[in-house]
C-alpha positions as CSV (number, residue, x, y, z in Angstrom):
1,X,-77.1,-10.5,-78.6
2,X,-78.9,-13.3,-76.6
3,X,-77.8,-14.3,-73.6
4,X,-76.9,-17.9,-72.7
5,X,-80.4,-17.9,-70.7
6,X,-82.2,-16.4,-73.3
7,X,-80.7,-18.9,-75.6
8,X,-82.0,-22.0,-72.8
9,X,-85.3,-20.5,-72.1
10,X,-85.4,-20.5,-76.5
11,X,-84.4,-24.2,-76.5
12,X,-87.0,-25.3,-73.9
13,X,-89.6,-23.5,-75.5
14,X,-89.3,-25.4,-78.6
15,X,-88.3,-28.8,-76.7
16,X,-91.9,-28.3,-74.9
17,X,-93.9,-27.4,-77.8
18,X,-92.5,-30.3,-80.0
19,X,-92.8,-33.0,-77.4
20,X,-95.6,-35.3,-77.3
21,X,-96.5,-38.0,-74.7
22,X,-95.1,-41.1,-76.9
23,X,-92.0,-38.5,-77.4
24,X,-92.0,-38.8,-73.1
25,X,-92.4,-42.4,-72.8
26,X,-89.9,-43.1,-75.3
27,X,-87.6,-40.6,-73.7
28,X,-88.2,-43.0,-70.1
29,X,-87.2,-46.2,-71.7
30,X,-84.2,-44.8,-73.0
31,X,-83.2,-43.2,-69.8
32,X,-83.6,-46.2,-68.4
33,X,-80.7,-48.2,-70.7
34,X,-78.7,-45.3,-70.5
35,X,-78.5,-44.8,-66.2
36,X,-78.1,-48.9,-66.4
37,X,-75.1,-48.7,-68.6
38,X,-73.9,-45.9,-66.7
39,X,-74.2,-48.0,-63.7
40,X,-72.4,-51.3,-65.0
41,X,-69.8,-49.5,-66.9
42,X,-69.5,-52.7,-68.9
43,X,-66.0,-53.3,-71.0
44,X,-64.1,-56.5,-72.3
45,X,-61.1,-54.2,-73.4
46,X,-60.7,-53.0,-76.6
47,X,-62.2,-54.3,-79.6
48,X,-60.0,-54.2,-83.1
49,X,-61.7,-54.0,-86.0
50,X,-60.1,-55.9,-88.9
51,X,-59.5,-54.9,-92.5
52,X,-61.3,-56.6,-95.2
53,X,-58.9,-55.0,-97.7
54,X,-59.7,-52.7,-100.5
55,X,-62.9,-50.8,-101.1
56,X,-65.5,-52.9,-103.2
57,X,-68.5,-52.2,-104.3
58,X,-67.8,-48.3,-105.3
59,X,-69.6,-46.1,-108.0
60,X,-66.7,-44.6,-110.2
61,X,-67.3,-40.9,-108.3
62,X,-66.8,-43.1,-104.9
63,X,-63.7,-44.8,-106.1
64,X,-62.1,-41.8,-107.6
65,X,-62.1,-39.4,-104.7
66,X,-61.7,-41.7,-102.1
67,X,-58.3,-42.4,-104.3
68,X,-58.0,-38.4,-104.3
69,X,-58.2,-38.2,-100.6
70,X,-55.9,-41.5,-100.3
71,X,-53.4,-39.3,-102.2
72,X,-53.7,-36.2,-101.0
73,X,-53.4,-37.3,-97.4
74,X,-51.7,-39.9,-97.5
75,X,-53.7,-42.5,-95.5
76,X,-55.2,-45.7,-96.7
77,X,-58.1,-46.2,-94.2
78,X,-59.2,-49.3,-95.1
79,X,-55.4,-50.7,-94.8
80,X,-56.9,-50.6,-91.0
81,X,-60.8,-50.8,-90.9
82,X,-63.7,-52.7,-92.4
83,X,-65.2,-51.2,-95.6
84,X,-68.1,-49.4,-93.6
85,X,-66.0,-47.9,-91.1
86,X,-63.0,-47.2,-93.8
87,X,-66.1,-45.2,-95.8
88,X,-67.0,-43.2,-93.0
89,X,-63.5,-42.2,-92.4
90,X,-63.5,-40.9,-95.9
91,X,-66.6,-39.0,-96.1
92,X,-65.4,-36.9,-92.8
93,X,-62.4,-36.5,-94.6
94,X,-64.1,-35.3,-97.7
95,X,-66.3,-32.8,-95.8
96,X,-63.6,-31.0,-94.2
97,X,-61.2,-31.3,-97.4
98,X,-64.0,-29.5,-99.4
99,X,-64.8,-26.9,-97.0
100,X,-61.2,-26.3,-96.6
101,X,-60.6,-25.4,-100.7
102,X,-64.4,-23.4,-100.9
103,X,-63.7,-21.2,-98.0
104,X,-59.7,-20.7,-98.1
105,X,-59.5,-22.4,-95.0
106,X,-56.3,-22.2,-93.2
107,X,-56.1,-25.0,-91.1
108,X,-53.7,-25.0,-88.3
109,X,-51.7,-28.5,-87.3
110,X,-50.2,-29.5,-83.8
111,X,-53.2,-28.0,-82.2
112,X,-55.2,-29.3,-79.3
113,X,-58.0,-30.8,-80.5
114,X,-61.7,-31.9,-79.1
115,X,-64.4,-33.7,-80.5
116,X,-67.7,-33.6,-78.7
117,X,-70.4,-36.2,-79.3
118,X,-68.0,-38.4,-80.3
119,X,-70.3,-42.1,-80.3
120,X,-68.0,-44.7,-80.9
121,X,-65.0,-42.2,-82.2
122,X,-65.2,-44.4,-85.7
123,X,-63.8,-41.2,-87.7
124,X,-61.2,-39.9,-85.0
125,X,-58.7,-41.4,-88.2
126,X,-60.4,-38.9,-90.2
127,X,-59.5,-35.9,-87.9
128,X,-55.9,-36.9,-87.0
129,X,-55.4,-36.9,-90.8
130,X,-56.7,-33.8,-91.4
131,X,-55.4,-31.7,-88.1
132,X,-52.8,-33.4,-87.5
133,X,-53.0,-32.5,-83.5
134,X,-51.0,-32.6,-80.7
135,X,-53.4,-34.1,-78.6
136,X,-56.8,-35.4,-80.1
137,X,-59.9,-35.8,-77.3
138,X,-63.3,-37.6,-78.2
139,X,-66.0,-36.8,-75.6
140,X,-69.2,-38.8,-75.4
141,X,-71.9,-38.8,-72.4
142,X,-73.3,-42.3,-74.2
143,X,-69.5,-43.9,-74.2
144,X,-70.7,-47.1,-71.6
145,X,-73.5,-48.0,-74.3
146,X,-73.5,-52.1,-74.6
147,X,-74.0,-53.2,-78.4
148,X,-75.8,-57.0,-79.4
149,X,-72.2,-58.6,-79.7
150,X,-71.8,-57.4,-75.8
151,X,-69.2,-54.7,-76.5
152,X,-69.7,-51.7,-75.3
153,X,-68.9,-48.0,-77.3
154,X,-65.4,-47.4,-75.0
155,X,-64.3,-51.1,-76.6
156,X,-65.0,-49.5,-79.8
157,X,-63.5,-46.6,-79.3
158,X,-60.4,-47.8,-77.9
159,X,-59.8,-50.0,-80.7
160,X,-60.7,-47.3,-83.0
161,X,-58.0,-44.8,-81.2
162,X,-55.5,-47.8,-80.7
163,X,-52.6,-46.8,-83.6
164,X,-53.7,-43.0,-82.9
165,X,-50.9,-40.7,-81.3
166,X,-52.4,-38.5,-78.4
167,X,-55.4,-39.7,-78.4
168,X,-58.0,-40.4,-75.9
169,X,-61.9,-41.3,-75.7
170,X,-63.6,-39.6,-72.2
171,X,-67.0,-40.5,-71.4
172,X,-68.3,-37.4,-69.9
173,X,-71.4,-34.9,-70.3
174,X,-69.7,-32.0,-72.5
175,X,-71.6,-29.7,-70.3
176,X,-69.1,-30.5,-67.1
177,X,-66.0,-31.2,-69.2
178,X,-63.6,-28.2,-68.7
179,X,-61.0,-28.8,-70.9
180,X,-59.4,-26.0,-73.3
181,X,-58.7,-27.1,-76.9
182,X,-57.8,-24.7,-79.5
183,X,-60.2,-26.5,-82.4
184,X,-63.6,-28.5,-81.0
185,X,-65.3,-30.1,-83.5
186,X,-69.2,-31.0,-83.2
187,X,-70.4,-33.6,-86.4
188,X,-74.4,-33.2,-85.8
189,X,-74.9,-31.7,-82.7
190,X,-78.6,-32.5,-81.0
191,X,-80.0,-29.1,-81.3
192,X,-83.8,-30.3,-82.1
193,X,-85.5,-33.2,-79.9
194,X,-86.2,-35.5,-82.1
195,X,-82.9,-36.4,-83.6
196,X,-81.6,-37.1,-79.6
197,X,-84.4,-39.4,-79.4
198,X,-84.0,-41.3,-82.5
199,X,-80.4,-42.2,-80.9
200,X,-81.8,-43.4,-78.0
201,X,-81.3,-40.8,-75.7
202,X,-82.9,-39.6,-73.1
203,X,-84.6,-35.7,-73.2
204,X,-82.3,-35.3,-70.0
205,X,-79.8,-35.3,-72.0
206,X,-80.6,-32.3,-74.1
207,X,-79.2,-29.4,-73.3
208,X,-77.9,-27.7,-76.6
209,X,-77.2,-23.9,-75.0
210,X,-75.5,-25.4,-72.5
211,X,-73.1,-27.8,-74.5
212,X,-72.7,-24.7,-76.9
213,X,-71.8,-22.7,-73.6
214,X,-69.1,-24.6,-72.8
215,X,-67.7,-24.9,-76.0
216,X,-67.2,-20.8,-75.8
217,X,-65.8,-21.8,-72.0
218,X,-63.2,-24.6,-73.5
219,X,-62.4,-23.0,-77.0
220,X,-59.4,-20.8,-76.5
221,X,-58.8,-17.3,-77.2
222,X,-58.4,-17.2,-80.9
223,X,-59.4,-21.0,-81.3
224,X,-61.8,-22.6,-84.1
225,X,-64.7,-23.9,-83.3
226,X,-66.3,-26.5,-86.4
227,X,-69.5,-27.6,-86.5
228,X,-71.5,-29.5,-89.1
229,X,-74.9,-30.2,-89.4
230,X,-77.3,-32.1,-91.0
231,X,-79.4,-29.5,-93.1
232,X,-79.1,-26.2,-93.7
233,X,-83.0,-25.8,-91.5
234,X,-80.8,-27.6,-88.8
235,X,-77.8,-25.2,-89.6
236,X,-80.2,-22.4,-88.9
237,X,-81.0,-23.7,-85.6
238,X,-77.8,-24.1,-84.4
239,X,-76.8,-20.6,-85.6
240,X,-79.3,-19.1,-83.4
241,X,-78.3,-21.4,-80.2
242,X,-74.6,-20.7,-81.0
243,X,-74.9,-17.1,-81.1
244,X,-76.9,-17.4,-77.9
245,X,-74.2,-18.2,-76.1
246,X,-71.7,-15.6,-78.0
247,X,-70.0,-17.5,-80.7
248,X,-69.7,-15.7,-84.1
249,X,-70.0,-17.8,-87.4
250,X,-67.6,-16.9,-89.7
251,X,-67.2,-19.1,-92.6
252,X,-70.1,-21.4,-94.2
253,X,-70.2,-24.2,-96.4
254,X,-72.7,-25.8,-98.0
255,X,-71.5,-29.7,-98.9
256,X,-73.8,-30.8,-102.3
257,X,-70.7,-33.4,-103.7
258,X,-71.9,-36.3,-100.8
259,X,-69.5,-39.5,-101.1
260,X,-72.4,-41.8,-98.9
261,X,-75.4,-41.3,-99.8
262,X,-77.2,-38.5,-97.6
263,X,-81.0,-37.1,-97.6
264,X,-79.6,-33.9,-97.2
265,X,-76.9,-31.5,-97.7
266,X,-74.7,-31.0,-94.7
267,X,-73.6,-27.9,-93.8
268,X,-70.5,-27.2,-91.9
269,X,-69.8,-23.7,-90.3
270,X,-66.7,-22.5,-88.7
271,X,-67.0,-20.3,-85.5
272,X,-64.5,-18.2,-83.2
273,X,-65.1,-15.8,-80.1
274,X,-67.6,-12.7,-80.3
C-alpha cells in the first residue's frame, strides 16, 4: 500500500509534468481573485432563490423520472428553486438513487453528514433527501467567491440551506477542517490540474492526497466515504490517490441513464477504512 507521501510525491509528479507556463499564469490571476475575496469576505446576507413553478421544457425520459424521484422521495424541488437549480437537485438525486438499487446499497439515515467542495451548496436539498442526516456540513475553500450580480457563494449558500434542518455552509480548506462525520461525500473532487483551473482556482489549491487524507482522518470508524467522479479515467485516478492514503473502494457504479446532459459517464464509488 502507498503511503500518504508516496501518494503526494505521485500527485506532484503528474501536476509538474502536465503544467505549462500559460497553465502558471492562469493559475496567478486566479490566485489573485481568490486571496482578494478571501480578504474582503464580501456578503449582503442570504440570497433566496425563487420558484418559477413546474419543470418546462423536459424530454419525456426528463419528465418521467424526475416525477419518479418526486414520488419516491417525496420532495418537489422546484416547489422551492428555479428550474436550473430544481434540475440539479434532481440529477444528484438520481445518481445516488441509481447507485443505491445497482449496488444493494444500504444507506444509513440520522447520520452525520459532510460534503466537501461544496461551491454554492445548490444540491445540499438533494442530500438531505436522500440521507436524511442529523447534521448536514457543506465545506468549500472558494465559499467568499463574488458573482456579476455582487453576491457572493456564502449568500447562495445560505439561501440554499435556509429551510434545511442541521444544516451549515463552512468556508474552510478541507485539508485543516477536522471534523468527524460518519458519511463525507465528494461530487468531482480536483484530482487532475486542469479541471481546478477551469474553475478558477488557483494550483495552490491542489492538494488531492492531502484532502483524501483527511477524509480517512474525519470519516469515522465504520463510516462511508462517497465519491463521484466525472469519468471512469478520472475514477481511476482518484482510486489510486484514495488508496494512497488507505481508503478501500468497495462498491462501484457506473451511471450511463444521465438526466442532464453529460459528456461522460459519472462514476460514483463508495469507500470505508483499510
Amino acid at each position: 500500500m502507498k503511503t500518504t507521501a508516496q501518494a503526494n510525491g505521485w500527485i506532484n509528479g503528474q501536476r509538474s509534468n502536465g503544467i505549462s507556463l500559460a497553465d502558471r499564469l492562469r493559475s496567478g490571476y486566479h490566485r489573485f481573485w481568490y486571496e482578494a475575496s478571501q480578504a474582503m469576505r464580501w456578503s449582503w446576507g442570504p440570497f433566496r432563490e425563487s420558484s418559477k413553478g413546474p419543470l418546462t421544457n423536459l424530454t419525456q425520459t426528463q419528465q418521467q423520472r424526475t416525477d419518479e424521484l418526486a414520488r419516491s422521495y417525496r420532495s418537489r424541488f422546484e416547489n422551492s428553486f428555479p428550474p436550473e437549480t430544481a434540475l440539479l437537485n434532481y440529477s444528484y438525486l438520481d445518481i445516488l438513487d441509481r447507485a443505491k438499487h445497482a449496488l444493494g446499497w444500504r444507506v444509513p439515515t440520522n447520520q452525520r453528514v459532510c460534503d466537501l467542495g461544496s461551491a454554492n451548496f445548490a444540491y445540499a436539498a438533494a442530500l438531505h433527501t436522500f440521507f436524511h442526516p442529523n447534521r448536514l456540513a457543506g465545506v468549500e475553500v472558494d465559499g467568499h467567491r463574488l458573482y456579476c450580480n455582487g453576491r457572493s457563494r456564502i449568500d447562495y449558500a445560505r439561501g440554499h440551506i435556509q429551510d434545511l434542518p442541521q444544516t451549515e455552509y463552512v468556508i474552510a480548506d478541507y485539508r485543516r477542517f477536522t471534523s468527524q462525520a460518519e458519511i463525507i461525500t465528494a461530487w468531482y473532487p480536483f484530482v487532475t490540474p486542469k479541471p481546478l483551473l477551469a474553475w478558477r482556482l488557483p494550483l495552490s489549491l491542489f492538494h488531492p492526497a492531502a484532502v483524501f487524507a483527511q477524509v480517512a482522518n474525519n470519516l469515522v470508524i465504520g463510516g462511508t466515504f462517497i465519491m463521484v467522479n466525472h469519468s471512469a479515467a478520472e475514477a481511476e485516478v482518484a482510486r489510486g490517490i484514495a488508496e494512497g492514503v488507505g481508503l478501500v473502494c468497495n462498491a462501484h457504479y457506473l451511471h450511463e441513464a444521465h438526466l442532464r446532459p453529460r459528456i461522460a459517464d459519472p462514476v460514483l464509488t463508495i469507500w470505508h477504512h483499510g
